[in-house]
ROPAMI-610339 format. One record per atom (N, C-alpha, C, O): residue number from 0; chain; atom name; x, y, z. Coordinates in nm, 4 decimals, decimal comma, always signed. Example, Ala and Ser with C-alpha at 12.3 -4.5 7.8 and 13.67 -1.06 7.14 Angstrom:
GUNU resi chain name        u        v        w
GUNU    0     A    N  +1,3190  -0,5690  +0,7800
GUNU    0     A   CA  +1,2300  -0,4500  +0,7800
GUNU    0     A    C  +1,3200  -0,3300  +0,7800
GUNU    0     A    O  +1,4236  -0,3319  +0,8465
GUNU    1     A    N  +1,2850  -0,2250  +0,7080
GUNU    1     A   CA  +1,3670  -0,1060  +0,7140
GUNU    1     A    C  +1,2900  +0,0030  +0,7870
GUNU    1     A    O  +1,3409  +0,1138  +0,8039
end
This chain:
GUNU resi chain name        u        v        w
GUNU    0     A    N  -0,0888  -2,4406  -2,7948
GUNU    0     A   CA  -0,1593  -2,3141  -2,7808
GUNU    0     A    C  -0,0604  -2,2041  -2,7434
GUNU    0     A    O  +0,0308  -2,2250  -2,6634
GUNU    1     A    N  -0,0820  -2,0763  -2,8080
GUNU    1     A   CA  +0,0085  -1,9654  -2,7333
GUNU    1     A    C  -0,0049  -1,9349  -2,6318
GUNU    1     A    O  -0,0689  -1,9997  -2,5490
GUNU    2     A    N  +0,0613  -1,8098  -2,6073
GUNU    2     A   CA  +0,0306  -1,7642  -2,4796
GUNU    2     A    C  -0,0831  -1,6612  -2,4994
GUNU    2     A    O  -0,0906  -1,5920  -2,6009
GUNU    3     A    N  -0,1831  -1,6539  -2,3834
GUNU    3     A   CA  -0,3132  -1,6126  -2,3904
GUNU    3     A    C  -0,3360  -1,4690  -2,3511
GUNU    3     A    O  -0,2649  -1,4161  -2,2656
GUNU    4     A    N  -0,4334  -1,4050  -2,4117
GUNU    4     A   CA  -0,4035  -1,2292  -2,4035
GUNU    4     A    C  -0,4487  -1,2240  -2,2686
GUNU    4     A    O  -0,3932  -1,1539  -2,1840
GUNU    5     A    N  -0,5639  -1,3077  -2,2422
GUNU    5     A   CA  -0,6185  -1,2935  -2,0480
GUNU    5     A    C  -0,5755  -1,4450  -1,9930
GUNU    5     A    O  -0,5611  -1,5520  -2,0521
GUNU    6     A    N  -0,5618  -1,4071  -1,8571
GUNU    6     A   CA  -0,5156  -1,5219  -1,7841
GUNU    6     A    C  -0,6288  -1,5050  -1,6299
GUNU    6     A    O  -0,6819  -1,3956  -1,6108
GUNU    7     A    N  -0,6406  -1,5581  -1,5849
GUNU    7     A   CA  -0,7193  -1,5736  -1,4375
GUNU    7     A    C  -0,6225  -1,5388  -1,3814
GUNU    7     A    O  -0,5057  -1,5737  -1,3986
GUNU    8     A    N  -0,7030  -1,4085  -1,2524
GUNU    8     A   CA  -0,6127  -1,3586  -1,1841
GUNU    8     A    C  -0,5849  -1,2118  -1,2054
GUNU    8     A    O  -0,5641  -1,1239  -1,1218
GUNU    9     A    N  -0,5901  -1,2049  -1,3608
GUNU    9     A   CA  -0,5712  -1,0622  -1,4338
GUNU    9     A    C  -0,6715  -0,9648  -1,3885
GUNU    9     A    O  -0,7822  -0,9981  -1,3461
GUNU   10     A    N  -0,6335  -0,8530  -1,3978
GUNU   10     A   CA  -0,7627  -0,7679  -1,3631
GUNU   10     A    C  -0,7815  -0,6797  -1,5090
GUNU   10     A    O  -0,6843  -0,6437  -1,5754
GUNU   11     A    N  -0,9084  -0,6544  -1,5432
GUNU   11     A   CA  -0,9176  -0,6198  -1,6618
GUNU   11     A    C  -1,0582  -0,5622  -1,6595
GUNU   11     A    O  -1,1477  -0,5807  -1,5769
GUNU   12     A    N  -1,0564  -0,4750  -1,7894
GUNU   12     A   CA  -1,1658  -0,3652  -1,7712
GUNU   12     A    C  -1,2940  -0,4410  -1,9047
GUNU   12     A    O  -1,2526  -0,5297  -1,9793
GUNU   13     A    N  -1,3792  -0,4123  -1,9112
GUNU   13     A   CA  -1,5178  -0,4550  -1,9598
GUNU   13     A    C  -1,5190  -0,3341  -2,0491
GUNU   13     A    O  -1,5246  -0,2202  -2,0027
GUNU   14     A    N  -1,5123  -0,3669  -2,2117
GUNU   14     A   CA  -1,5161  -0,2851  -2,3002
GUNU   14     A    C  -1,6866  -0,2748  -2,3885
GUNU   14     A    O  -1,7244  -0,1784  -2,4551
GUNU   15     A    N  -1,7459  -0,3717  -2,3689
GUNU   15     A   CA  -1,8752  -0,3238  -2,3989
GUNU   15     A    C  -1,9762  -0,4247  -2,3062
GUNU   15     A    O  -1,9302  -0,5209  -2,2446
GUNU   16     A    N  -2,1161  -0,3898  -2,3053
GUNU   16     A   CA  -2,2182  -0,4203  -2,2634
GUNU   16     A    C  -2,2742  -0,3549  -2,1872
GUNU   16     A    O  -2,2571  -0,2330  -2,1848
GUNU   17     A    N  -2,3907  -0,4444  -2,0695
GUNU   17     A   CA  -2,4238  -0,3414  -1,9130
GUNU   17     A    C  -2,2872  -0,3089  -1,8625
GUNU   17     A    O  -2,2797  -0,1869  -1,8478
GUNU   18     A    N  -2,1846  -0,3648  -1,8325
GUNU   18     A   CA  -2,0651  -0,3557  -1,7340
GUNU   18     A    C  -1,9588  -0,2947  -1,8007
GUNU   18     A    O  -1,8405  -0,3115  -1,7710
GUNU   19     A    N  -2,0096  -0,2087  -1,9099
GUNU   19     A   CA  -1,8910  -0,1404  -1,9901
GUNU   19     A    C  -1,8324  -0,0010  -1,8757
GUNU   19     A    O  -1,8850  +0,0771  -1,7965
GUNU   20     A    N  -1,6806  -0,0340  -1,9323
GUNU   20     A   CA  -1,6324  +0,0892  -1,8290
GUNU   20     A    C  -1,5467  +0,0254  -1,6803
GUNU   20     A    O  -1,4466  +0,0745  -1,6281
GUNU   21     A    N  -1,6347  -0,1159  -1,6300
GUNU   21     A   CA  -1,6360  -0,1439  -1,4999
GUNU   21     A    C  -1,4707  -0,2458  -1,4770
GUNU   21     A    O  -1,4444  -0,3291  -1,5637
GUNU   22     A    N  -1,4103  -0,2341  -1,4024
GUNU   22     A   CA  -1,3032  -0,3147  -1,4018
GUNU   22     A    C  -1,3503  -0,4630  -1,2822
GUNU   22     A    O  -1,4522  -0,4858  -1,2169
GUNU   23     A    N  -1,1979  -0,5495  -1,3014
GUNU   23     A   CA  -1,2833  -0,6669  -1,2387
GUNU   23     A    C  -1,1895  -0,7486  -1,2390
GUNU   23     A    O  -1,1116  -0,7352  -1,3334
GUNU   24     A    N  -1,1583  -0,8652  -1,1354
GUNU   24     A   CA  -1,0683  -0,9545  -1,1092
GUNU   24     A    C  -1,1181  -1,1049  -1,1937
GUNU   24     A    O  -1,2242  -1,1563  -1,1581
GUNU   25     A    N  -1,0313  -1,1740  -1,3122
GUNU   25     A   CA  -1,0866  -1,2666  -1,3510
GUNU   25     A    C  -1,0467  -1,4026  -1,2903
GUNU   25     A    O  -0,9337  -1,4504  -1,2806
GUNU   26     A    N  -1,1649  -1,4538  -1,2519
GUNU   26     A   CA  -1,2357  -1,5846  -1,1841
GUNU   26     A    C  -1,1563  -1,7085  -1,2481
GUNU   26     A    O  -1,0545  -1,7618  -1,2042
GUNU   27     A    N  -1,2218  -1,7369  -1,3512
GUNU   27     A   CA  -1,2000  -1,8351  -1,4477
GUNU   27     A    C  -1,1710  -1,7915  -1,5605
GUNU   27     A    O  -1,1647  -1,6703  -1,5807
GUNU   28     A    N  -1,1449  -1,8924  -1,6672
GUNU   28     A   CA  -1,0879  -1,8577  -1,8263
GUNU   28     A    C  -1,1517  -2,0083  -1,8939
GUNU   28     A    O  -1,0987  -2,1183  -1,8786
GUNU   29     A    N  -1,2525  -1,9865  -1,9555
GUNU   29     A   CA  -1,2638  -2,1377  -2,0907
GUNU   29     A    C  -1,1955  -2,0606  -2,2122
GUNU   29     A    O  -1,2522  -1,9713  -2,2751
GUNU   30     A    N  -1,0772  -2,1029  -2,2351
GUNU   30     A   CA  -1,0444  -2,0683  -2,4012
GUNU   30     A    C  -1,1133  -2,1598  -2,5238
GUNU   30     A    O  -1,1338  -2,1237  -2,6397
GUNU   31     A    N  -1,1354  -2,2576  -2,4773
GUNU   31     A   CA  -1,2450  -2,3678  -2,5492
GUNU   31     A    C  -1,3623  -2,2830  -2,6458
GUNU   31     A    O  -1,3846  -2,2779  -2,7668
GUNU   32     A    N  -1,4326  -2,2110  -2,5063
GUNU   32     A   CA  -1,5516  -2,1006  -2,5448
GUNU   32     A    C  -1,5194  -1,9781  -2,5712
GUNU   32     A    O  -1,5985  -1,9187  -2,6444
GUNU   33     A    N  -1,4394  -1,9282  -2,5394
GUNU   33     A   CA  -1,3794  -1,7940  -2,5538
GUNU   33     A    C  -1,4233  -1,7201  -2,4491
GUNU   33     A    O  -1,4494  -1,6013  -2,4682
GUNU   34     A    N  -1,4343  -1,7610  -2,3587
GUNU   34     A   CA  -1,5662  -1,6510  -2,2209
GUNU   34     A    C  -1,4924  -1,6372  -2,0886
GUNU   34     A    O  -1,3975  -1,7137  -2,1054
GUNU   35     A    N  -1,4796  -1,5840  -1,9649
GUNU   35     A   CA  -1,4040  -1,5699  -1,8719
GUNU   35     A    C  -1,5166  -1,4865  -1,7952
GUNU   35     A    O  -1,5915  -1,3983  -1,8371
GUNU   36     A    N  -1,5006  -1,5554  -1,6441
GUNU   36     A   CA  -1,5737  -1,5035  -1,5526
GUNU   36     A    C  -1,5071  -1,3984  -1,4890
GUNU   36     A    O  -1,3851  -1,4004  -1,4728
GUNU   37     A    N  -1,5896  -1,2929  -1,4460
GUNU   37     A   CA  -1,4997  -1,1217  -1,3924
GUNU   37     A    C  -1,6082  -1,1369  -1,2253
GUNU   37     A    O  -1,7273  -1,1382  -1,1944
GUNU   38     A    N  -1,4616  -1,1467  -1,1520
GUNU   38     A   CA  -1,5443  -1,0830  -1,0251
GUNU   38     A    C  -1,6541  -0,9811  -1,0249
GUNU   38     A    O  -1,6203  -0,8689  -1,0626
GUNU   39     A    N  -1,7662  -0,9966  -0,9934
GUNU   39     A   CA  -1,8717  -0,8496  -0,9451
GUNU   39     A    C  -1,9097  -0,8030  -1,0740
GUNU   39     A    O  -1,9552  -0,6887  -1,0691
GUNU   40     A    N  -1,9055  -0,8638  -1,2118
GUNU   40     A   CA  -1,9559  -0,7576  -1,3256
GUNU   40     A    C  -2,0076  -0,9279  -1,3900
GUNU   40     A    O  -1,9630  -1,0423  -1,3817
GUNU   41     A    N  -2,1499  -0,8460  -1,4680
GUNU   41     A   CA  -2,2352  -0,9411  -1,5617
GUNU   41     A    C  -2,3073  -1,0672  -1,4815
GUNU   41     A    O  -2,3290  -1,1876  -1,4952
GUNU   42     A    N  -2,3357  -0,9290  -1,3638
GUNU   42     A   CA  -2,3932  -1,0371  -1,2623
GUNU   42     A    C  -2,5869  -1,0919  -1,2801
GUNU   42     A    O  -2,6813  -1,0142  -1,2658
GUNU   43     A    N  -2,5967  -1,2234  -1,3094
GUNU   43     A   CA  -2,7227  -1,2683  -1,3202
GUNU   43     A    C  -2,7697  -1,3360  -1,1653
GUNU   43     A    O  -2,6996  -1,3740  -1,0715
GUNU   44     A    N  -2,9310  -1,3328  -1,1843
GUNU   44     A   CA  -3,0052  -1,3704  -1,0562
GUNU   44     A    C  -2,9981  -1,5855  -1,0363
GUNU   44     A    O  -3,0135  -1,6594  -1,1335
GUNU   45     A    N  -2,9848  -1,6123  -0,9615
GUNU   45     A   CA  -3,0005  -1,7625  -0,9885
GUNU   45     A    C  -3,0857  -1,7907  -0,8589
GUNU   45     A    O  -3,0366  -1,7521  -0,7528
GUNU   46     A    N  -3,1906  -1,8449  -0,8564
GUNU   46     A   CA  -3,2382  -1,9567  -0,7178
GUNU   46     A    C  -3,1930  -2,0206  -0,6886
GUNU   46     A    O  -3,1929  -2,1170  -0,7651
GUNU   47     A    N  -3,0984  -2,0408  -0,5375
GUNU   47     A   CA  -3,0862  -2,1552  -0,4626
GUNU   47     A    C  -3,2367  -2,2420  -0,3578
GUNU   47     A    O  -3,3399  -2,2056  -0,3014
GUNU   48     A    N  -3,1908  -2,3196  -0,3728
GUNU   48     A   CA  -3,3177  -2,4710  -0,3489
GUNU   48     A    C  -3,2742  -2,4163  -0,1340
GUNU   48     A    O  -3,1967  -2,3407  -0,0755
GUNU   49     A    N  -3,3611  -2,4945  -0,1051
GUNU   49     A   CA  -3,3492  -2,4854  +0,0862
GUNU   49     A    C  -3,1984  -2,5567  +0,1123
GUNU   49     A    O  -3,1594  -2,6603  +0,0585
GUNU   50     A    N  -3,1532  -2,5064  +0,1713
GUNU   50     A   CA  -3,0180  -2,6225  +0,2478
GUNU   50     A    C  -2,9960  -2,5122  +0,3728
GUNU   50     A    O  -3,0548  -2,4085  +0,4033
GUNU   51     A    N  -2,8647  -2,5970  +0,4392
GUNU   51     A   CA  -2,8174  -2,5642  +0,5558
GUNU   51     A    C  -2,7891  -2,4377  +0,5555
GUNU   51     A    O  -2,8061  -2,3813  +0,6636
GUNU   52     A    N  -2,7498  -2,3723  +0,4655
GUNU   52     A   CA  -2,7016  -2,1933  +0,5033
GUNU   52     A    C  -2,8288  -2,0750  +0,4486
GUNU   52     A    O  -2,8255  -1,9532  +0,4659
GUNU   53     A    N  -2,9393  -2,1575  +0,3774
GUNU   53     A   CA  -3,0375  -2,1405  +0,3275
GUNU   53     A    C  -3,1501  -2,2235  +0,3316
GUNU   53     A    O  -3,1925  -2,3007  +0,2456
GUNU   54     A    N  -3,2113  -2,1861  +0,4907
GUNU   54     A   CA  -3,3565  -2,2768  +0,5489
GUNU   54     A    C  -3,4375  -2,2239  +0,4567
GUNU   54     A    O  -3,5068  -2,3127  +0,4071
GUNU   55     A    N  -3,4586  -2,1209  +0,4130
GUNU   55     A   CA  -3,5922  -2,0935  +0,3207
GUNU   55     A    C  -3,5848  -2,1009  +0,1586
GUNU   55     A    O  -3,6745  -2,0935  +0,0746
GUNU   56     A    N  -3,4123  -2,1223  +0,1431
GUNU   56     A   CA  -3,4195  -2,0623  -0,0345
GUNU   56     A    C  -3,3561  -1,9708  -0,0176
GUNU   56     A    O  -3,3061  -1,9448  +0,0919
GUNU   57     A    N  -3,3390  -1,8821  -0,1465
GUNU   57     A   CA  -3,2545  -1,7034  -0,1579
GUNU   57     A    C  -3,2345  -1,6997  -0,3549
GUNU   57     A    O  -3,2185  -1,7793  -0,4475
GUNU   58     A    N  -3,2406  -1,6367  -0,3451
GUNU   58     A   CA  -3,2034  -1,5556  -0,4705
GUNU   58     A    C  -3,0896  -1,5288  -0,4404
GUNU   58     A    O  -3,0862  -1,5148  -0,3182
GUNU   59     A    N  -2,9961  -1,5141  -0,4832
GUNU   59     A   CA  -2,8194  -1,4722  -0,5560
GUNU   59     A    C  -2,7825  -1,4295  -0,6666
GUNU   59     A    O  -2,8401  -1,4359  -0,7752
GUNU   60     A    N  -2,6798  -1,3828  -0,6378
GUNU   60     A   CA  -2,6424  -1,3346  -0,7832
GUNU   60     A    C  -2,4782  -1,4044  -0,8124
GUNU   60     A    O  -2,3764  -1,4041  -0,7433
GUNU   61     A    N  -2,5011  -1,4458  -0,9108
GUNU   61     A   CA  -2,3468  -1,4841  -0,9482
GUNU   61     A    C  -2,3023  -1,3898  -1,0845
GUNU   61     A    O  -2,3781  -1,3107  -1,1406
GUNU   62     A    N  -2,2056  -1,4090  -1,1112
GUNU   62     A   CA  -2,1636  -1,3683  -1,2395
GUNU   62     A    C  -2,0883  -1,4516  -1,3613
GUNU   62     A    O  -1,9830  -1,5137  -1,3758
GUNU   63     A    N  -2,2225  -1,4110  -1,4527
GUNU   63     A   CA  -2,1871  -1,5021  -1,5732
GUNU   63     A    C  -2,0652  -1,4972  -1,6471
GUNU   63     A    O  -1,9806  -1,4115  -1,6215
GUNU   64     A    N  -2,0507  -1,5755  -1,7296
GUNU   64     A   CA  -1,9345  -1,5304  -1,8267
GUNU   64     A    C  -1,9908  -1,4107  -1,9362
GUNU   64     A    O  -2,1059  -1,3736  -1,9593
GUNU   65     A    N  -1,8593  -1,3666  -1,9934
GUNU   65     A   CA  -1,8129  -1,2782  -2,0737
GUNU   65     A    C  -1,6974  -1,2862  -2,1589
GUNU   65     A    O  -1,5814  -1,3085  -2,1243
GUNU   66     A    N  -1,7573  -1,2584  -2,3130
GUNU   66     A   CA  -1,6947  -1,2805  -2,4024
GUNU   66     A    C  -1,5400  -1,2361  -2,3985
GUNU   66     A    O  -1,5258  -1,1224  -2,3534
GUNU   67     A    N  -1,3901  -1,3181  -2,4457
GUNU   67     A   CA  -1,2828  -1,2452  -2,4487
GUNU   67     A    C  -1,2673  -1,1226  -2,4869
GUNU   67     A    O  -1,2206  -1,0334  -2,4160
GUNU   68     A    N  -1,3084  -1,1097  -2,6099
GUNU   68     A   CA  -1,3508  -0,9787  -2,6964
GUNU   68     A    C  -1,3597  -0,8410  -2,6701
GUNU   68     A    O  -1,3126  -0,7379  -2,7180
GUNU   69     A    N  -1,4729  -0,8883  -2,5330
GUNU   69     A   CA  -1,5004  -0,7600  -2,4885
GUNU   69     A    C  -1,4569  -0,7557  -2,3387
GUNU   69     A    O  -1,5361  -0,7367  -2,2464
GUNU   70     A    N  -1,3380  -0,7732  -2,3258
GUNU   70     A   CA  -1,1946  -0,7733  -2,2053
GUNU   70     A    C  -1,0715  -0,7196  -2,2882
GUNU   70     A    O  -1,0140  -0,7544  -2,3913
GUNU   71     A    N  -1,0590  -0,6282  -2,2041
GUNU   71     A   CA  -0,8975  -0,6112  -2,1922
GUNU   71     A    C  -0,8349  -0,5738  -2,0967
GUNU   71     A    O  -0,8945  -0,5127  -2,0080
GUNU   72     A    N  -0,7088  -0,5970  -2,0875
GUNU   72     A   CA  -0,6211  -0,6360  -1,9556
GUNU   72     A    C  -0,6374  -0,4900  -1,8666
GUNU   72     A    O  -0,6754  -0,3886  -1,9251
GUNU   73     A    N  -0,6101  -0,4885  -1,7423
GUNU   73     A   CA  -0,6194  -0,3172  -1,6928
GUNU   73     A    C  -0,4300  -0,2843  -1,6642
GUNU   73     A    O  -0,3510  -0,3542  -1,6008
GUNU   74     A    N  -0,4085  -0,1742  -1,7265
GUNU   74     A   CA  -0,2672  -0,1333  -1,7050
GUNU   74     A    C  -0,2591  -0,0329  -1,5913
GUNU   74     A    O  -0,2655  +0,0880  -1,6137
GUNU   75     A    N  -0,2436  -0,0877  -1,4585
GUNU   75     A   CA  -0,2087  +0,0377  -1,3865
GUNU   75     A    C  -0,1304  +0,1975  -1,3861
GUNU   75     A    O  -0,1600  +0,3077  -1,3398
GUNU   76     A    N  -0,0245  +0,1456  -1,4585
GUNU   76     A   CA  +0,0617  +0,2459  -1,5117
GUNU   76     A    C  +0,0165  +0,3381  -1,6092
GUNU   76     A    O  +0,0752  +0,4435  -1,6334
GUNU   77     A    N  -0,1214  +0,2875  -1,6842
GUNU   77     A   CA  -0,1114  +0,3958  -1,8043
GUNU   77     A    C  -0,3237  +0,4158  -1,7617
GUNU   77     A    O  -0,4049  +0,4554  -1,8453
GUNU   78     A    N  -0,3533  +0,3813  -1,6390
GUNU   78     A   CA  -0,4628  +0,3624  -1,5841
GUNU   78     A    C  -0,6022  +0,3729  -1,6764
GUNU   78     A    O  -0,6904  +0,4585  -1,6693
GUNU   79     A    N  -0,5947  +0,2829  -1,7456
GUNU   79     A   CA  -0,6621  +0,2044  -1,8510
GUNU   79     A    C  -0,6538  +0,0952  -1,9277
GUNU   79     A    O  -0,5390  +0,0526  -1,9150
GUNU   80     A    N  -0,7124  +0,0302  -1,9976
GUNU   80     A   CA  -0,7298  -0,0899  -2,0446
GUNU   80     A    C  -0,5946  -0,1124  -2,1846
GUNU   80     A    O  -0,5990  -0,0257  -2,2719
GUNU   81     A    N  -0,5339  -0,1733  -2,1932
GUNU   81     A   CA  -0,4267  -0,2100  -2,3017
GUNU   81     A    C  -0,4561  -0,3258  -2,4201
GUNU   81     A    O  -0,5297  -0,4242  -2,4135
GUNU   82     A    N  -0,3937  -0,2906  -2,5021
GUNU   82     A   CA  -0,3618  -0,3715  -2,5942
GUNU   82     A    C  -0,2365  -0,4635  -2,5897
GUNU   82     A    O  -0,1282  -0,4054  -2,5824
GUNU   83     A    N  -0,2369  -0,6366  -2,5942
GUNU   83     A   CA  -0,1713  -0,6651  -2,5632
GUNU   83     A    C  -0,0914  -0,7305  -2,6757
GUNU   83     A    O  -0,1423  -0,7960  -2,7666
GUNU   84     A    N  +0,0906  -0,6963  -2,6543
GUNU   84     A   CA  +0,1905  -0,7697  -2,8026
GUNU   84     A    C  +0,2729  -0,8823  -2,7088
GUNU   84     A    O  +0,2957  -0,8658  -2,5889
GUNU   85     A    N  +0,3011  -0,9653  -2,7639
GUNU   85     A   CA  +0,3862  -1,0839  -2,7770
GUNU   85     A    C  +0,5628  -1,0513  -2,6852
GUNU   85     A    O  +0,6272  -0,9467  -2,6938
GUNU   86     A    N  +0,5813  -1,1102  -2,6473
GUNU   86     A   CA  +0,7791  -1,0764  -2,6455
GUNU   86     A    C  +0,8439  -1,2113  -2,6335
GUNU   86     A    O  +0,7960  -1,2863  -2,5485
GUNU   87     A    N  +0,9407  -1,2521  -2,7019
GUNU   87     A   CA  +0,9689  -1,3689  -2,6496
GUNU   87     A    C  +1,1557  -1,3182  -2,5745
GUNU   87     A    O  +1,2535  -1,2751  -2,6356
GUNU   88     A    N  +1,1372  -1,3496  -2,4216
GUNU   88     A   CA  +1,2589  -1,3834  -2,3636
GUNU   88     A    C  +1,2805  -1,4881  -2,2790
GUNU   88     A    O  +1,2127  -1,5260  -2,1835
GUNU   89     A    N  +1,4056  -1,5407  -2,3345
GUNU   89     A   CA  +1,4539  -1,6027  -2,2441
GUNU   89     A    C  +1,3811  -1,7481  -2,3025
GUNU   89     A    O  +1,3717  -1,8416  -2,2230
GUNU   90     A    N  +1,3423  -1,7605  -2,4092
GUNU   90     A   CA  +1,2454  -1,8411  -2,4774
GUNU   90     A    C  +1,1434  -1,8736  -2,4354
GUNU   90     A    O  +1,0953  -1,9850  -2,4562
GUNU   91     A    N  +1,0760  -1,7629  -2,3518
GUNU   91     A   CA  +0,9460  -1,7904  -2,3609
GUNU   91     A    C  +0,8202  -1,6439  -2,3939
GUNU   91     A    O  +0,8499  -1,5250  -2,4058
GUNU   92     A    N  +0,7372  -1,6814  -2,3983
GUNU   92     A   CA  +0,6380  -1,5315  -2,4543
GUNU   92     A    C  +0,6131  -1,5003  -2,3424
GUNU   92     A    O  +0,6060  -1,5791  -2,2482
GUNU   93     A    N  +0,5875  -1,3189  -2,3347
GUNU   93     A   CA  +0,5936  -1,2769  -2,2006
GUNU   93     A    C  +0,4936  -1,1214  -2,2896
GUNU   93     A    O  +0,5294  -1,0301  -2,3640
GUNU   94     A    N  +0,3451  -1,1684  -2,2208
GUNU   94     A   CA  +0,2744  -0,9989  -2,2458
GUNU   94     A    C  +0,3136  -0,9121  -2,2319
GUNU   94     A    O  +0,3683  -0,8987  -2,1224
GUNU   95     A    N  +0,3162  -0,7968  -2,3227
GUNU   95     A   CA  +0,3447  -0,6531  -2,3181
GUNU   95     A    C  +0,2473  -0,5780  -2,3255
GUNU   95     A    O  +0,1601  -0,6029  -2,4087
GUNU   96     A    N  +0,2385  -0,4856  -2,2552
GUNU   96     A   CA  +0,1100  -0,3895  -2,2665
GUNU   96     A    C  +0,1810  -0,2880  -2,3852
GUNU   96     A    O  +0,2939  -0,2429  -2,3658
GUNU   97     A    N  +0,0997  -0,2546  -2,5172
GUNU   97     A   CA  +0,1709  -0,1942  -2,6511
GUNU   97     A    C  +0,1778  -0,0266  -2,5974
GUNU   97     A    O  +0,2597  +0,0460  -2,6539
GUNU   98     A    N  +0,1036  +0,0228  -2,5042
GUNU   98     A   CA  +0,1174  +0,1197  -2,5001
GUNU   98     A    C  +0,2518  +0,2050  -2,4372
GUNU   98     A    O  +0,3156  +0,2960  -2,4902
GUNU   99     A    N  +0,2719  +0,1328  -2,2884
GUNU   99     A   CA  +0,3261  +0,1645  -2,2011
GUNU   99     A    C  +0,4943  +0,0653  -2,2395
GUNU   99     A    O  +0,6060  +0,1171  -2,2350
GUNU  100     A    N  +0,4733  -0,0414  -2,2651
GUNU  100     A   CA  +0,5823  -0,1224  -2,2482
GUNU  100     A    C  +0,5876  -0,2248  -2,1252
GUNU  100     A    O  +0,6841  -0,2995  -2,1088
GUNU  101     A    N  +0,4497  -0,2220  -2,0193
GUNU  101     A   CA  +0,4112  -0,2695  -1,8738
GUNU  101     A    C  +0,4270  -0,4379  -1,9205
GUNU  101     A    O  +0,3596  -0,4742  -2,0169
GUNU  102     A    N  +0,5191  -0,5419  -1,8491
GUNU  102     A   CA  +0,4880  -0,6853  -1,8401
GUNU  102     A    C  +0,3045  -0,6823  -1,7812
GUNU  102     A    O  +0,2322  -0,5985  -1,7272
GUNU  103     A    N  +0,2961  -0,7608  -1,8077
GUNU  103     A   CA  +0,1467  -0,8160  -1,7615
GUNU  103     A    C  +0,1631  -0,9051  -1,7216
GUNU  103     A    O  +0,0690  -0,9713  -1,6777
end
């Protein structure tokens, strides 16, 4: 497999849906599915059952996944979302943000 345009960890902005616009720290990555979980955005309701930190139950919200597609990386330097190219040094691939020239 190459090297991957998002990685967990990345922070990256939400290019369409409800959470378009919104930036966000990514959680997880399935490249399998193509989907990646974003801290605090594409957040759905779930029921938790009674337990110890929850005597009665609760409603929560977690946040679902989201398509790669509609992610792209956030470039501080050019303070917006980038397009990301290839570099290989030192023999290995190393993200470039195309706009700025920013490692990622």
């Amino acid at each position: 497999m190459s090297t991957p345009r998002i990685k967990k960890d990345d922070l990256v902005v939400v290019r369409t849906g409800e959470s378009a616009g919104k930036t966000g720290k990514v959680l997880a990555v399935n490249y399998k599915r193509g989907v990646a979980v974003v801290d605090g955005l594409n957040l759905r309701k779930k029921c938790v059952r009674k337990n110890e930190q929850a005597p009665n139950g609760q409603i929560v919200d977690i946040p679902a996944p989201i398509h790669l597609s509609n992610l792209m990386p956030w470039d501080a330097k050019a303070k917006k979302g980038v397009r990301v190219s290839f570099v290989r040094e030192d023999g290995k691939s190393v993200r470039v943000a195309k706009g700025t020239g920013t490692r990622l």
